[in-house]
N, C-alpha and C positions, 0 to 999 in steps of 0.2 A: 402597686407593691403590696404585698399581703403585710400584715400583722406583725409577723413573725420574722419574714426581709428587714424592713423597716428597722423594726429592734436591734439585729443585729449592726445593720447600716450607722445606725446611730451611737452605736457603744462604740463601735470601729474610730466614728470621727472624733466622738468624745477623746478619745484613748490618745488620738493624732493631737489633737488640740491641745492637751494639757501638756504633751511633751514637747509643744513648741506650735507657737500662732501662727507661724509660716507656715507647718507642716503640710499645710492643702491649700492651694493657689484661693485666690478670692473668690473670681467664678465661683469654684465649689464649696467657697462656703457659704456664699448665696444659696447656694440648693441644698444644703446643711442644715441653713436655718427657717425656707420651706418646707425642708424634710418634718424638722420639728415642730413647724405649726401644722401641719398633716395629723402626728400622731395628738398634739393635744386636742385638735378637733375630735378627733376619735376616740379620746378618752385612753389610749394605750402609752406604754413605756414614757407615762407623765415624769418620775422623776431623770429621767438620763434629757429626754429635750428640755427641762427645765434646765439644768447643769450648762448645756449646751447653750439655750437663749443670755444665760449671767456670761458667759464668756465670751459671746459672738456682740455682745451689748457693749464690748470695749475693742473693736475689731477698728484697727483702722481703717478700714472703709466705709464710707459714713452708705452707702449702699447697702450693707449688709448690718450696718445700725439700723437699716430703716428697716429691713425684712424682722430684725429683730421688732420693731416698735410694729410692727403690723401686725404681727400674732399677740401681741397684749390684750386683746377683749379674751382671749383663750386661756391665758394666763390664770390658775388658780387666784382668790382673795388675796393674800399679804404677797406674792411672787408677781402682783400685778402690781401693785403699790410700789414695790421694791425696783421694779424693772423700770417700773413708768417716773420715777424720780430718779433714777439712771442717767432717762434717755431725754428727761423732760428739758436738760438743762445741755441737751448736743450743740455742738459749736454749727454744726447743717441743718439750715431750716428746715429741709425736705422732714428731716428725721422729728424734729420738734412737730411740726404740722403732724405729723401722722400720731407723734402722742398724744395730742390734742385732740385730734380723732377718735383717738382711742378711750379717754377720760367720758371725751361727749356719749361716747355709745354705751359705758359702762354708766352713767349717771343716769343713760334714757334706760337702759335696761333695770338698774336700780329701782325706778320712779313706774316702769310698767311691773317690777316685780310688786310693789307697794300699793299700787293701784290693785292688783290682782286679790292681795291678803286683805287688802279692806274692806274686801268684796265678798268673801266670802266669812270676816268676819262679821259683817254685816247679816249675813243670810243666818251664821251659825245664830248672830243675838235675834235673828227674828223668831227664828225655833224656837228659842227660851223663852221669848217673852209668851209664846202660843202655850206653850205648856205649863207656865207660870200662871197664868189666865184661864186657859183651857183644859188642860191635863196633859198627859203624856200621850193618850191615844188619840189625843187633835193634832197632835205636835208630831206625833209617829203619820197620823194620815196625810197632814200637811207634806209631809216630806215625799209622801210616796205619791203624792199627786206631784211634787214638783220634779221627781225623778221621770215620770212619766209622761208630762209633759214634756220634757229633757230628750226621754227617749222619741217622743215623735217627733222635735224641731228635731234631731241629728238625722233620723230617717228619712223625713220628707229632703232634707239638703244632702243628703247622699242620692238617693232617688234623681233629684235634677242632676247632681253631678254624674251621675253616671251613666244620665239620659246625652250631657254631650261628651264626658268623655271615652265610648262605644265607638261613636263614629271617628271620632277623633284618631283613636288608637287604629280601627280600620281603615283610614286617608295614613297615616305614618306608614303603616304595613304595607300596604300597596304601593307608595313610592319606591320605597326600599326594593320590593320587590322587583320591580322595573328596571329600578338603576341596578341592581344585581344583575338582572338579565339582559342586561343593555336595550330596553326597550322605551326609550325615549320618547315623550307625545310630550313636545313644550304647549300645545292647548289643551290636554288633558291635565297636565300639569299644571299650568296656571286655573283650571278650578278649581280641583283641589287643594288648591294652597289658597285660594279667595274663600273657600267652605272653613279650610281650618282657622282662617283669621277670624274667621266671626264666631267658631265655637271658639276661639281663645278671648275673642272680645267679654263674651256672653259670660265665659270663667269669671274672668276679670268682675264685672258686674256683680257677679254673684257673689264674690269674695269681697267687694266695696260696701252689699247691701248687709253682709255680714257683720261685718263690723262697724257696723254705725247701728246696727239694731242691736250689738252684743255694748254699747257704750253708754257706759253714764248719764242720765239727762242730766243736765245742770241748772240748779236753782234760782240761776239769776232772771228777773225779769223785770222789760221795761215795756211802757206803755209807748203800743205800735196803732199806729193807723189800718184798719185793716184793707182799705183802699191800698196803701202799699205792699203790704202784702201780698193782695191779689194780683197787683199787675205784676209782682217780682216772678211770683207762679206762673202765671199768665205764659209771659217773656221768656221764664226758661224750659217750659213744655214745647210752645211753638219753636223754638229754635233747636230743640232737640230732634222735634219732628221731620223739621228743615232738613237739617243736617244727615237725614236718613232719608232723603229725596222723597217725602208726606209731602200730598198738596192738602194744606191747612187750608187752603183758601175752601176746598168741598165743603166743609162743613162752617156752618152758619154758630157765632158764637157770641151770645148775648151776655152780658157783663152790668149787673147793676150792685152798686155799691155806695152808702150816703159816703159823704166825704167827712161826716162828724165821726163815723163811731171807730171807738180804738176798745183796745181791750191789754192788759197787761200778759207780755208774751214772750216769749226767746225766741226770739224774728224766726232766725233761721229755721226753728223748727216744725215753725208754722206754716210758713212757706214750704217744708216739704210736704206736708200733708196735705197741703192744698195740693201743691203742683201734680202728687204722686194720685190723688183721686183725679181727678182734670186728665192726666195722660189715660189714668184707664177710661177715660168716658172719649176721648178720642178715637183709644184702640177698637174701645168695642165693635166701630162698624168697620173694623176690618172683618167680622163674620158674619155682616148684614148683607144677604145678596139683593135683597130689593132696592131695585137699580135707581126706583120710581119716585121713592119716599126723601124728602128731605133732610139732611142730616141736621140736626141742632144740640147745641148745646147752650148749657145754658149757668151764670154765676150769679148766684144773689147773697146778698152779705144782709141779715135784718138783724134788727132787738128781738129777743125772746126774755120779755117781762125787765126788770131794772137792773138784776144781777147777770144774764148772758145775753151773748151775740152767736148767730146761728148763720153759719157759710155753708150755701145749701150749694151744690156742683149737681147737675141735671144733665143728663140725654134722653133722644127719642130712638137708641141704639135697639138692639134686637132683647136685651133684658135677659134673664139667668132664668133657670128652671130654679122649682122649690129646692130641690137638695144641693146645688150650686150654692143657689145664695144661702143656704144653712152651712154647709161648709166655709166660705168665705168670712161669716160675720162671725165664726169664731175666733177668727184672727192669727191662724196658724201658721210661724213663717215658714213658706218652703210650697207650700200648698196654691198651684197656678195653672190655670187650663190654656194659655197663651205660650206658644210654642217659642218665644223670646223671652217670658216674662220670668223673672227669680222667685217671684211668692212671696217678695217682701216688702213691696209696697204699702199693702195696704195694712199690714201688721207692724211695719215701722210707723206710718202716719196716726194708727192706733193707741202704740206707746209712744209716740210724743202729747198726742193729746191728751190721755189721761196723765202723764207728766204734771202738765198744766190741770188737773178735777176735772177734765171736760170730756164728749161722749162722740163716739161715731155712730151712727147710725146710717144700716142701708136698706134701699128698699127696692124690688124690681120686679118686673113681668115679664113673663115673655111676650114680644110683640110690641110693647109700650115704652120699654127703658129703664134706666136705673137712675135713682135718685142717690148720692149718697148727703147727710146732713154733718154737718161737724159744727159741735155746741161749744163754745166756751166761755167761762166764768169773767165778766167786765175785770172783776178785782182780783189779785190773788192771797190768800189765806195768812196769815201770816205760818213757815213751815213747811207750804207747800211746794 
């Protein structure tokens, strides 16, 4: 229904309703008061479905009470207050549940609006403080580097997105076209629809890796054993490989770890850094054609002097050209030569470790393999 139907649809019921609550069977005022969370999603004829959701909010049928409490996240500020202590207090659970509902997703939405403003006033005090300190033309450059880097994370993540969604939209098209034409192939079909699941998998992926590299590190930390650690990595690489029919057993993987040393850390997100190097040192030989050479990998956790501990992740894979690995060790996410891979491995496992003061370092040849080293500080800062 366009824009401009809708409106009129909706003056029409208004009009029926206040001359009388019977005036349109219930059914339709079930689709009355769908009609009216329609147009508040869309931002159109806001004040006449507001009028409508106050009068449908006392409808005897607690059914079309609850269509009403279901449009409440759409509900302007005070018309959602107002609606929602309406309906908070219905004699039908259905309808109370569903403002409950509605409360919860207005308070999550609240608390990610809050998280968003603090985030950027965060960035805006960092400016100030660069300019306060620096000048205005450190605090101008500052920014134009961060806009720029800005510009290349949205581009490289568009770049992958629209490396799968090309084919994707070309498998939709082609269906369509078939079933139009009545040209039916259930095996040609079923691959098609087995290719699209996995560019929708790899979507999925890409949108999880997003938003875990777009989130908060969080400050807290406790002192972890890095033996645990390792094997948590370890455990959830191999079982991901599994599960994507890898035979983990090809490759020989040597694990050495004292059982003393800990280091102060936010488990989890050390663990991903681990786990996320370790998987590319498995992938790498999926481009290793030498049938001959043994694969190895290799885990060692040691002291580097009385202040860090150094988890070094090793292979004997086929190793990166020079411009490879200069691209890679700047850390840019989106940036992936692996026809599965998102680009944000190893630039998430990057910002988690500086999270923690601590460093990645990678180093590789062609022919010989990649080493990557991940250093972190025994204690942490007070601050940091």
């Amino acid at each position: 229904m366009t824009g401009k139907a809708l409106g009129s649809e909706l003056k029409k019921a208004l009009a029926k309703l206040q001359a009388g609550r019977e005036a349109i069977s219930w059914p339709e005022r079930r689709e009355v008061a769908q009609a009216a969370s329609q147009a508040l999603e869309a931002g159109e004829h806001v004040d006449t479905a507001l009028a409508l959701a106050y009068l449908l909010a006392e409808d005897a049928k607690w059914e079309v009470r609850k269509d009403v409490a279901d449009l409440l996240p759409l509900a302007p500020g005070e018309h959602f207050a107002k609606l929602a202590a309406k309906l908070a207090e219905d004699s039908n659970a259905f309808v109370r549940n569903s403002v409950e509902r509605a409360l919860s997703r207005r308070r999550k939405g609240e608390r990610e609006t809050q998280r968003k403003r603090r985030g950027l006033d965060h960035v805006q005090t960092q400016y100030k403080a660069i300019e306060e300190v620096h000048g205005q033309l450190a605090a101008d450059k500052a920014r134009r580097m961060a806009e720029r880097l800005y510009d290349v994370l949205v581009g490289e993540t568009l770049h992958e997105m629209s490396r799968i969604m090309t084919p994707l939209k070309a498998d939709v098209n082609t269906l369509l076209r078939r079933a139009a034409a009545g040209q039916r192939d259930p095996d040609a079909e079923s691959v098609t629809l087995g290719k699209m699941k996995e560019r929708m998998a790899f979507l999925e992926r890409l949108m999880d890796d997003m938003r875990a590299y777009s989130r908060q590190t969080p400050a807290e930390r406790r002192r972890e054993r890095l033996l645990d650690i390792v094997v948590e990595a370890k455990n959830a690489v191999l079982e991901n490989l599994k599960a994507k029919g890898r035979d983990t057993d090809a490759v020989a993987l040597d694990v050495s770890v004292p059982e003393n040393l800990t280091a102060e850390v936010t488990r989890h997100q050390i663990v991903v850094a681990v786990a996320n190097a370790l998987k590319n040192a498995y992938e790498s030989f999926d481009a290793n054609a030498d049938k001959s050479r043994a694969k190895r990998i290799s885990i060692e956790v040691r002291s580097a002097g009385e202040t860090e501990v150094q988890v070094v992740i090793g292979d004997n894979g086929p190793g990166m050209a020079p411009e490879d690995l200069r691209d890679i060790r700047d850390f840019v996410p989106g940036r992936t030569s692996k026809s599965q891979g998102t680009g944000f491995g190893l630039p998430l496992a990057h910002r988690y470790v500086a999270a923690h003061g601590g460093t990645i370092a990678i180093e590789s040849a062609v022919g010989t393999g990649t080493t990557v080293t991940i250093t972190l500080p025994v204690e942490q800062e007070d601050g940091a």
